[in-house]
Structure formats: C-alpha cells, structure tokens
C-alpha positions as CSV (number, residue, x, y, z in Angstrom):
1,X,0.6,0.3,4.1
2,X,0.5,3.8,4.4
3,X,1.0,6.1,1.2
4,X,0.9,9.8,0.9
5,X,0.8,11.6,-2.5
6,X,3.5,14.4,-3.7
7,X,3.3,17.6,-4.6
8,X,5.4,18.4,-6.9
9,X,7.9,17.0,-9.4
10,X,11.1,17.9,-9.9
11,X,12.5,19.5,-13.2
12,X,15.1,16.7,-13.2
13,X,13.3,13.6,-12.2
14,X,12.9,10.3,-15.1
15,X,9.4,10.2,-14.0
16,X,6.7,12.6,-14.4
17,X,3.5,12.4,-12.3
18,X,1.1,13.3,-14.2
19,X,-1.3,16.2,-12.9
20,X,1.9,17.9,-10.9
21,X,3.7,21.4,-11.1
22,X,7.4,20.8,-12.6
23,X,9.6,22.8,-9.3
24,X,13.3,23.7,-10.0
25,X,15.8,21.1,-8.4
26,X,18.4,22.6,-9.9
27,X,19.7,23.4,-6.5
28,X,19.8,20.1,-5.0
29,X,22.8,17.4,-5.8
30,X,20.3,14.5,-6.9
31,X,23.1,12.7,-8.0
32,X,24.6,12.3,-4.6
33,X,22.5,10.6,-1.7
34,X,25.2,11.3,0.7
35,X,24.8,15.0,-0.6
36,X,20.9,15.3,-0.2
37,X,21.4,13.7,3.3
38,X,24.0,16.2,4.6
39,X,21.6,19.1,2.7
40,X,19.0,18.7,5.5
41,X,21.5,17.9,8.5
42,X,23.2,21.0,10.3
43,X,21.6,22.7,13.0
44,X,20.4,26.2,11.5
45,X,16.7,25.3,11.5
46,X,14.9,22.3,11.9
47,X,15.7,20.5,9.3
48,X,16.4,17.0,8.2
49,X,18.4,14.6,5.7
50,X,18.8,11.0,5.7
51,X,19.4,8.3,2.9
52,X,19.3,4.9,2.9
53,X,21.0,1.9,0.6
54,X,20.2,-1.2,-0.9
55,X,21.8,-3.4,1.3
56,X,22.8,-6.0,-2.0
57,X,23.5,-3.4,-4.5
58,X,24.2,0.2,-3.0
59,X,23.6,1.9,-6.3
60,X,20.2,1.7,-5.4
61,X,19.2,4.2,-2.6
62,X,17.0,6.8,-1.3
63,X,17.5,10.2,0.1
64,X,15.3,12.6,1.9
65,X,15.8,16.0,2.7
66,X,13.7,19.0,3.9
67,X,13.7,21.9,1.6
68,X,16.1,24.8,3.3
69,X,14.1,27.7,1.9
70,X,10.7,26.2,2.6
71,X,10.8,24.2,5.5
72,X,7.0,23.0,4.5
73,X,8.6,20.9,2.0
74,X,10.7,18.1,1.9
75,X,12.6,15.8,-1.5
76,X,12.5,12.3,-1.9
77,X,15.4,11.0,-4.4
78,X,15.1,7.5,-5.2
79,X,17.9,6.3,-7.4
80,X,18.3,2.7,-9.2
81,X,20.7,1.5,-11.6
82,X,17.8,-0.3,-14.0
83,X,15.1,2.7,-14.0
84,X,16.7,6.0,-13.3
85,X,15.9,8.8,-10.7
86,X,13.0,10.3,-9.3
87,X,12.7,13.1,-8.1
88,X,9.7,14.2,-5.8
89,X,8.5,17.1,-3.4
90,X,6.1,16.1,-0.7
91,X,4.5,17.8,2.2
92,X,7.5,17.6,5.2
93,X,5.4,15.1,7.1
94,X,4.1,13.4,4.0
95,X,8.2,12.6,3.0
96,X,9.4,11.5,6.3
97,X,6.3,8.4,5.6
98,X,7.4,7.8,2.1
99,X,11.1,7.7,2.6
100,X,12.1,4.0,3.1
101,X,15.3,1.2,2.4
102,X,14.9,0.9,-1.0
103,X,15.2,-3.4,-2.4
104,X,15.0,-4.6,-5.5
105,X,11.1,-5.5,-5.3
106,X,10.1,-1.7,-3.7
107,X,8.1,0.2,-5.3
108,X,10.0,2.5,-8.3
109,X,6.9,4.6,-8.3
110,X,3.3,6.0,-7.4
111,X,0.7,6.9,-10.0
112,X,-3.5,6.7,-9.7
113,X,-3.6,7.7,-6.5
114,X,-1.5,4.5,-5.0
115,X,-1.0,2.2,-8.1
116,X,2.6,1.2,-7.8
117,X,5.2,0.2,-10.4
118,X,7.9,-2.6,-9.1
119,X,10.1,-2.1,-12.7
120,X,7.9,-4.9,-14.4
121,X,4.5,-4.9,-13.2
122,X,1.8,-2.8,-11.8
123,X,-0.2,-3.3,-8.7
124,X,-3.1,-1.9,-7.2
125,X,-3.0,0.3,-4.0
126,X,-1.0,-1.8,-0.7
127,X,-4.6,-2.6,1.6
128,X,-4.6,-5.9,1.8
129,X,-2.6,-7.4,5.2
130,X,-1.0,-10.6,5.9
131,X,-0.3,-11.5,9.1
132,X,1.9,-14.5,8.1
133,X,4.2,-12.3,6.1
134,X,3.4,-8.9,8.5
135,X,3.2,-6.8,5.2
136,X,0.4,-6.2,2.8
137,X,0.2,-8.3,-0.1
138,X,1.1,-6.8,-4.1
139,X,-2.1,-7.4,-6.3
140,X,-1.2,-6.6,-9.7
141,X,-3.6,-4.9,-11.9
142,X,-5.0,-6.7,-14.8
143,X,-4.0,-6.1,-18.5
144,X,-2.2,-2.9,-17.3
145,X,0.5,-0.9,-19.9
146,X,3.1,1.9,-19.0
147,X,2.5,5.0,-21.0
148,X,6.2,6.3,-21.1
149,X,7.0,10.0,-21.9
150,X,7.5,9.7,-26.0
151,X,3.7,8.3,-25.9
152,X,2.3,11.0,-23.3
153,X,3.9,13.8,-26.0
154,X,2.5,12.3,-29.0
155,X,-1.2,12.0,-27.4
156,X,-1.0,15.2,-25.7
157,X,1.0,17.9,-27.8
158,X,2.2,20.2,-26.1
159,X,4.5,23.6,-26.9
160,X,7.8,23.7,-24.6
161,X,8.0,28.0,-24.6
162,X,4.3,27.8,-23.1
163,X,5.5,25.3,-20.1
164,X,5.7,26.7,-16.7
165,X,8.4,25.5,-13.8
166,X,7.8,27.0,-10.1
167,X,10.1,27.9,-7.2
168,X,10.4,26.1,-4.5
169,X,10.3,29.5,-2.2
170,X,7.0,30.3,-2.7
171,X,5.2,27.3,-3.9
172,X,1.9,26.3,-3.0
173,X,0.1,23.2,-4.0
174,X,-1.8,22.6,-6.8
175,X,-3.6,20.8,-9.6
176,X,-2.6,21.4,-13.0
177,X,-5.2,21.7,-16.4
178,X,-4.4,18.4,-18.7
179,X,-3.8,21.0,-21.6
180,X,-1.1,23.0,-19.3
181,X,0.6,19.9,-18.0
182,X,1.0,19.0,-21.9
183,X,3.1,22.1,-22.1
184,X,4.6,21.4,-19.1
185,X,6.2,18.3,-19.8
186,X,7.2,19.4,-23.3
187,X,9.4,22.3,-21.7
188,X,10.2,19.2,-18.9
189,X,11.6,17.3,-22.2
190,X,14.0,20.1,-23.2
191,X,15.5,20.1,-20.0
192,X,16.9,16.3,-19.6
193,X,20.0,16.4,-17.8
194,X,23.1,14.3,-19.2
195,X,22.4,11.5,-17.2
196,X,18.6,11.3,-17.3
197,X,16.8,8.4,-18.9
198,X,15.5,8.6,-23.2
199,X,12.1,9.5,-23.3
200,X,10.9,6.2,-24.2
201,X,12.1,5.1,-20.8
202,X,10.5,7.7,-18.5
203,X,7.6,6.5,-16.8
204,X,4.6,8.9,-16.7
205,X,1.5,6.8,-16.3
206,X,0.0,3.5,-16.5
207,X,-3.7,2.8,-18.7
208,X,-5.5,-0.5,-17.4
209,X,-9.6,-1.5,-18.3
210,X,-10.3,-0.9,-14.3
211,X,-8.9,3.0,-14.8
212,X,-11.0,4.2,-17.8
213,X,-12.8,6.8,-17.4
214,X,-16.2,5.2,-17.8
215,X,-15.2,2.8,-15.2
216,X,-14.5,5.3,-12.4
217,X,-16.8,6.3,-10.0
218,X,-17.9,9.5,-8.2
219,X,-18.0,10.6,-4.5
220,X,-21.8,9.1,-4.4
221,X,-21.1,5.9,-6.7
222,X,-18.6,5.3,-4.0
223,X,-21.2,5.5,-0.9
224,X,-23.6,3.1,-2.9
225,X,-21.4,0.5,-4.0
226,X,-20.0,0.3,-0.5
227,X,-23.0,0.6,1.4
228,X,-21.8,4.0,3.1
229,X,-23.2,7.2,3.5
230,X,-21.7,10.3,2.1
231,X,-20.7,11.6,5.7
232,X,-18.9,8.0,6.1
233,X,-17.2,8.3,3.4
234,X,-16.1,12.2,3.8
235,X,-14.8,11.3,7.3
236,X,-12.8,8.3,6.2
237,X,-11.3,10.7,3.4
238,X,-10.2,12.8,6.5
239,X,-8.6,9.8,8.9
240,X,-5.1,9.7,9.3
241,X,-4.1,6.7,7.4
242,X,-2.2,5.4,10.4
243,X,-5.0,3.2,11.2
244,X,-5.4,0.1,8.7
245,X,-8.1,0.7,5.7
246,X,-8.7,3.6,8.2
247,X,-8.5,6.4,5.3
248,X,-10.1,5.8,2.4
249,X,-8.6,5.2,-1.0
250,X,-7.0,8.1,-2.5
251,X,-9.1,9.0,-5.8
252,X,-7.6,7.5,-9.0
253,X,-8.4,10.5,-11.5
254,X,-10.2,13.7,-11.1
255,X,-12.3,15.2,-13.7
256,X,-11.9,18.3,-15.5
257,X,-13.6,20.6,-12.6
258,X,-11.7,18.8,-9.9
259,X,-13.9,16.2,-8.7
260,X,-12.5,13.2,-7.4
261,X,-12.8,9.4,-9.3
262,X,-12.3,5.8,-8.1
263,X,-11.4,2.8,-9.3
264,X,-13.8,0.1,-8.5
265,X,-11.6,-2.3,-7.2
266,X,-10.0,-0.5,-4.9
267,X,-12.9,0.6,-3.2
268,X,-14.0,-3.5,-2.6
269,X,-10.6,-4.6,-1.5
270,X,-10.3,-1.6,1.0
271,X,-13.8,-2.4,2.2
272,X,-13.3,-6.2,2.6
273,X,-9.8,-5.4,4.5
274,X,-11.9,-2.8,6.4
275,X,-14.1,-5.6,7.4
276,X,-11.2,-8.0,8.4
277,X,-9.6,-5.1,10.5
278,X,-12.8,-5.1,12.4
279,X,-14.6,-8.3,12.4
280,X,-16.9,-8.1,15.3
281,X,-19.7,-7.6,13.1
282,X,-19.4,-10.8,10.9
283,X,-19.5,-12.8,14.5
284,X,-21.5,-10.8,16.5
285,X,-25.0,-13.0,17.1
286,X,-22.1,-15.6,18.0
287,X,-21.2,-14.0,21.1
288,X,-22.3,-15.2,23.8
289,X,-21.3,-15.4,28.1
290,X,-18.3,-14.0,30.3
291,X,-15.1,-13.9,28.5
292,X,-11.1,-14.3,30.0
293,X,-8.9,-10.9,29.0
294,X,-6.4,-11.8,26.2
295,X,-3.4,-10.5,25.0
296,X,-0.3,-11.2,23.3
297,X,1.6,-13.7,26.2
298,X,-2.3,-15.7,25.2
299,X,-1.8,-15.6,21.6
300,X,2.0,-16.9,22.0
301,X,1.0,-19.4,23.9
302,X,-2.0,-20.9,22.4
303,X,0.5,-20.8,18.8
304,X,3.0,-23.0,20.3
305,X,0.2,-25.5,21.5
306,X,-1.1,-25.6,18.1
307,X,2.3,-26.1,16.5
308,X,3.6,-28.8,19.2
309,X,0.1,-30.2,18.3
310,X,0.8,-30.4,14.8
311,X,4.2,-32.3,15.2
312,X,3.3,-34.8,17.6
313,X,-0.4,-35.6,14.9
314,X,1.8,-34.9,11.5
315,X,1.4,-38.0,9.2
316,X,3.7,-37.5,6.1
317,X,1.7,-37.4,2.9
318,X,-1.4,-36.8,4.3
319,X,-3.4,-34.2,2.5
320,X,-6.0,-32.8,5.2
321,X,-4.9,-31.0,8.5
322,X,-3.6,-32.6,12.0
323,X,-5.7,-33.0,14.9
324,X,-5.1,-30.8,17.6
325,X,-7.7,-32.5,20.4
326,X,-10.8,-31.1,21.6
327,X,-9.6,-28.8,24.2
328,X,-7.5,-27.2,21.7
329,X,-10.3,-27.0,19.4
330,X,-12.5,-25.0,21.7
331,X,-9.5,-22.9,22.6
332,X,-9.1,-21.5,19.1
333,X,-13.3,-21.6,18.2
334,X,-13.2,-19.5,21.8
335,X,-10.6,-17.0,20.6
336,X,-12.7,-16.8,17.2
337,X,-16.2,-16.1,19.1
338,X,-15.0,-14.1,21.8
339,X,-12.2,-12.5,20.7
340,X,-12.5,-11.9,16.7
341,X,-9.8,-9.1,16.8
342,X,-6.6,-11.6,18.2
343,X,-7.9,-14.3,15.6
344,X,-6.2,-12.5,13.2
345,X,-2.3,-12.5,14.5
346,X,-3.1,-15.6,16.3
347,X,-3.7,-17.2,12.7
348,X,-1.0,-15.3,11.2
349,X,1.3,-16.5,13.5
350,X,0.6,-20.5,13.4
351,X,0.9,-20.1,9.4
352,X,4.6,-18.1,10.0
353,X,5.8,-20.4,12.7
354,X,4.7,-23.7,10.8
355,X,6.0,-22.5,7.4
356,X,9.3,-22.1,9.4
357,X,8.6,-25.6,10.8
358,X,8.0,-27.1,7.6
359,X,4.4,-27.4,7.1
360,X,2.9,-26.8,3.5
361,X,0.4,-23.8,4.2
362,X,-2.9,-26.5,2.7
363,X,-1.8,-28.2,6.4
364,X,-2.1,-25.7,8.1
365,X,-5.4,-24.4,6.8
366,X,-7.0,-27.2,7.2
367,X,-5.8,-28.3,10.4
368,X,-7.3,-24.3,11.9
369,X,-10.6,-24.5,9.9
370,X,-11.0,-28.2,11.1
371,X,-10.3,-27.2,14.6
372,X,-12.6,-24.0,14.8
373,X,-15.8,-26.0,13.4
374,X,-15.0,-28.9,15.6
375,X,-14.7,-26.7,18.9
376,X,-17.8,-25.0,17.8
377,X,-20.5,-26.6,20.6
378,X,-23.6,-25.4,18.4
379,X,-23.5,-26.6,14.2
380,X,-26.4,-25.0,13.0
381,X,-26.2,-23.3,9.8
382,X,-26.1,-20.1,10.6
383,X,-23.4,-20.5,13.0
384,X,-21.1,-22.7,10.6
385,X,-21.9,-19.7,7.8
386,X,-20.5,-17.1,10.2
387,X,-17.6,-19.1,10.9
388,X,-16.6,-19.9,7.4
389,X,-17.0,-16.2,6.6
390,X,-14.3,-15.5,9.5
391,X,-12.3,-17.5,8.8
392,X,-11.5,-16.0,5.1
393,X,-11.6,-12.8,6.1
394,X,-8.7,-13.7,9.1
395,X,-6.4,-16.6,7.6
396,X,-3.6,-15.1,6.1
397,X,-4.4,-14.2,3.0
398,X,-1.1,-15.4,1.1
399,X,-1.8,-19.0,2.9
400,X,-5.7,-19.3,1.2
C-alpha cells in the first residue's frame, strides 16, 4: 500500500512520466533482467541488484539495481510482453519499496501522484484495505483516457534540439517547466531504441473529470474538506508511509509555481481508511468498564467459534445470516466496544475462512451485523447508530 514517486526517467523507457528529467540509461542492459540484477551484485560498494519473474509467463519481470556511479540512486526495469519497458530512477530507498514480483494484474505504471495503470484500466491511489483479501482494494477512476505519447506531442509542441537529458553522476532532483518537458520528450521521441514501443503506444498520462484542473484542490482546500488543520496536514505529508493512510496522498498536479494539487477523491477515501485504521473515535461514548487483554491467539479463536457456529446453524437457501447464540453474540459486540482495533482482522478473518468454507459473503455479513446488535445489552439509538457506522467502516470492504 505503500508508493513512492521516481525521479527520473530513463532516455529508453516506453513510458514517460510526465514532469521528470529524461537521465541517460544508455549504460544499463535494460533488455536483460539477469543483467540489471548482476549490475548491482559484486562487493565493491554497497550496492544491490535483484529481479524478479512472472511466475506464469517469465517474459514479464522486474529488475532493480543501484546506480554504480551514484549510489543515491537506484533503476527499476519493469518489462512485459503486451506494454513494453519502463524504465525508472528512484531515490535508493524509494526503489527497494517499489520493486516487486511482477503478475499479470500489477500495476504497469504510476502517474498523478499514485494513479495506477493495470494495461486496461486506471485506478485511483491503493488506500483502501481488506482484511478478507489482506491487500488493498483497485478503485478504478471514472471516465478516465490514456493520453499516449503521439497525443502529448501534438498538444504540447515541442522542438527535439532544445530537449535536455542529464547524467546520472551528478543528478539532482527536480521538477521540470511544462514548456521544457515539451522539448524534452520531443528529443525523448528521436531517441527510440529498435525495440521500443510506436508512439501511439507509449503511455505518458491519463485525463479523468476528477483530475481537471478546476477540480483540484490546494494545501488549505485540503485542511477544510477534511476537517484538518494546516499543521495536520503538513505532518501527515512528512509520515513515513509505513503506517496505513499514515502519509497523506501524494499531490496529483502541481501548478506552475510549484504548489501542490489534489484530487478530491483521494483525499475522502484516504480519510475514511484513516478513520477505519483508527476507529476508537467512532465507538468511544461506547466504552465502558474493565476490559480482558486481546491478541491474536483471541482473535483465532473467537473466528473458529464463529465459523463452527455457522456450520452447525447453516440452513441451505436461506438468505439472512446463521445464529451464533448469545454468548457468542456478546463476545463479538465485546471485541467491537472494547477492542475496536482487533474488530477489523477479526472480521476479515471470518469472511476469509468462510469464503474458504463456502459461505456466500451476504451470509456472512449478516450473520456478524446480526450478532453485534444482538450482543449489544443497551439498543438505544445512539448506540445502534455507532454500531452500524463500525461496522462499515471494519467489514471487509470487498464482502459489503
């Protein structure tokens, strides 16, 4: 769920990111993961390589290396037989992250700041966790089209002698002017290698209602549509990103003086899964009395109560939940009152092991929200409100 953001792209990659320096490749044997692994592996300087295959078709793969005159830098080759190569420079840390086993439904690439491309359709940013599936869910992105290379070049006209490409050796970061970049990826155009994709196939960007420019909001637009104050927001910029929807969004576009832009959506679905990361708040005039420390072994156990449950209470064709009995019933309501953050795998869990078992996920969901409400020992309003708003924040998301 983690993404970082490169650099840099390479003179020799399909795929243009738009806004990046062009840095000469010409070094590197992109056509060879084995190659860019063993670039990176000796023992000269700290240095790494690594690629990794496609375990049903090994003509897709991915290869990292560190950069052996800049050791701040590392490559990321990713290679598939339908869309081509690209060809990226991160930050060293920033590479090891985005290095991965490529599959046929991986992302081919990263635009607007965490936008991904799976070869046929775009998504929005990865925030959203299930625990059934123990990955984050793909939400595509409405009415979205690929702007390829030929289109970028006739919008943006740019003059190939006027292009600039850096060296590795002594590069250093940076944004480049929409007018440049124009230039820049008419001199890119000139230098397609024999095997490199037409133009009409390169992938520079994507355009979708949610990322026009009018749509986009600022650093303070941000803070008021999610209730945050500018200092929240600025230190959420800064977290890690180990922690999940701990680090804000990455900014979508940036205006022409550099100031960051975000897509609406993104902001609400990284709050909500903010919000189901730490629920405490939705339940918290729930809580009430001494509470029992739980843990995983508790969460394990409690799941195989609820699926032996559902066996024994299945009727076939029936279209509401199973009964799990009452002490069951105030086991799970307990878990949810006192315990908001193990709700979450706990829920993820049943769903897993009854899909596994079975059960059609409707089952399931109702025989957890039937079993929370009935082990709930008050029913007022306001307690069945805060309740139903738990429990579609924690049930796995691909189940609702």
């Amino acid at each position: 769920m983690r993404v970082e953001l490169p650099v840099a792209n390479g003179l020799r990659t399909d795929h243009p990111v738009p806004g990046l320096p062009f840095v000469d490749d010409r070094h590197l044997p992109i056509e060879d993961g084995e190659a860019i692994q063993a670039c990176g592996r000796h023992e000269r300087n700290s240095g790494w390589g690594r690629v990794d295959y496609d375990a049903s078709d090994r003509r897709r793969w991915m290869a990292f290396t560190s950069e052996q005159s800049n050791l701040r830098y590392g490559w990321v080759v990713q290679e598939d037989p339908d869309h081509g190569r690209s060809v990226l420079l991160y930050e060293i840390d920033d590479a090891i992250i985005m290095h991965d086993t490529p599959h046929p439904e991986c992302p081919r690439m990263w635009r607007a700041g965490g936008y991904w491309w799976n070869g046929q359709q775009w998504h929005r940013p990865p925030v959203i966790f299930d625990a059934a599936l123990e990955e984050a869910i793909p939400v595509p992105v409405p009415d979205a089209t690929t702007v390829d290379a030929a289109r970028y070049l006739a919008a943006h006209l740019g003059t190939p002698s006027r292009g600039r490409v850096e060296q590795v050796t002594d590069f250093k970061p940076k944004m480049v002017s929409e007018t440049q970049w124009a230039h820049d990826l008419a001199y890119w155009a000139t230098c397609r290698p024999d095997d490199g994709l037409p133009l009409e196939w390169c992938v520079v960007d994507l355009e979708a209602p949610e990322l026009e420019r009018s749509a986009l909001v600022s650093r303070w637009g941000a803070a008021r549509l999610l209730g945050m104050s500018l200092e929240e927001v600025d230190n959420a910029r800064h977290a890690s990103g180990f922690e999940r929807a701990g680090r804000f969004p990455w900014p979508q576009r940036y205006t022409r003086r550099q100031q960051p832009r975000w897509a609406k959506p993104v902001l609400l679905e990284w709050a909500r899964e903010r919000q189901r990361a730490n629920p405490e708040s939705v339940v918290e005039h729930l809580q009430c009395g001494a509470t029992l420390p739980p843990g995983n072994s508790l969460a394990h156990t409690i799941s195989s109560a609820v699926l032996q449950e559902m066996r024994d209470s299945h009727t076939p064709g029936r279209t509401r939940g199973c009964s799990l009995g009452v002490p069951l019933e105030r086991t799970l309501c307990w878990i949810v009152v006192e315990h908001p953050r193990l709700a979450e795998q706990l829920f993820g869990d049943i769903v897993r092991r009854a899909r596994q078992a079975g059960f059609a996920d409707h089952t399931t969901i109702h025989t957890l929200r039937d079993a929370v409400f009935s082990g709930a020992t008050e029913t007022n309003d306001g307690k069945r409100e805060a309740l139903h708003e738990f429990l579609n924040l924690t049930l796995p998301p691909s189940a609702l």
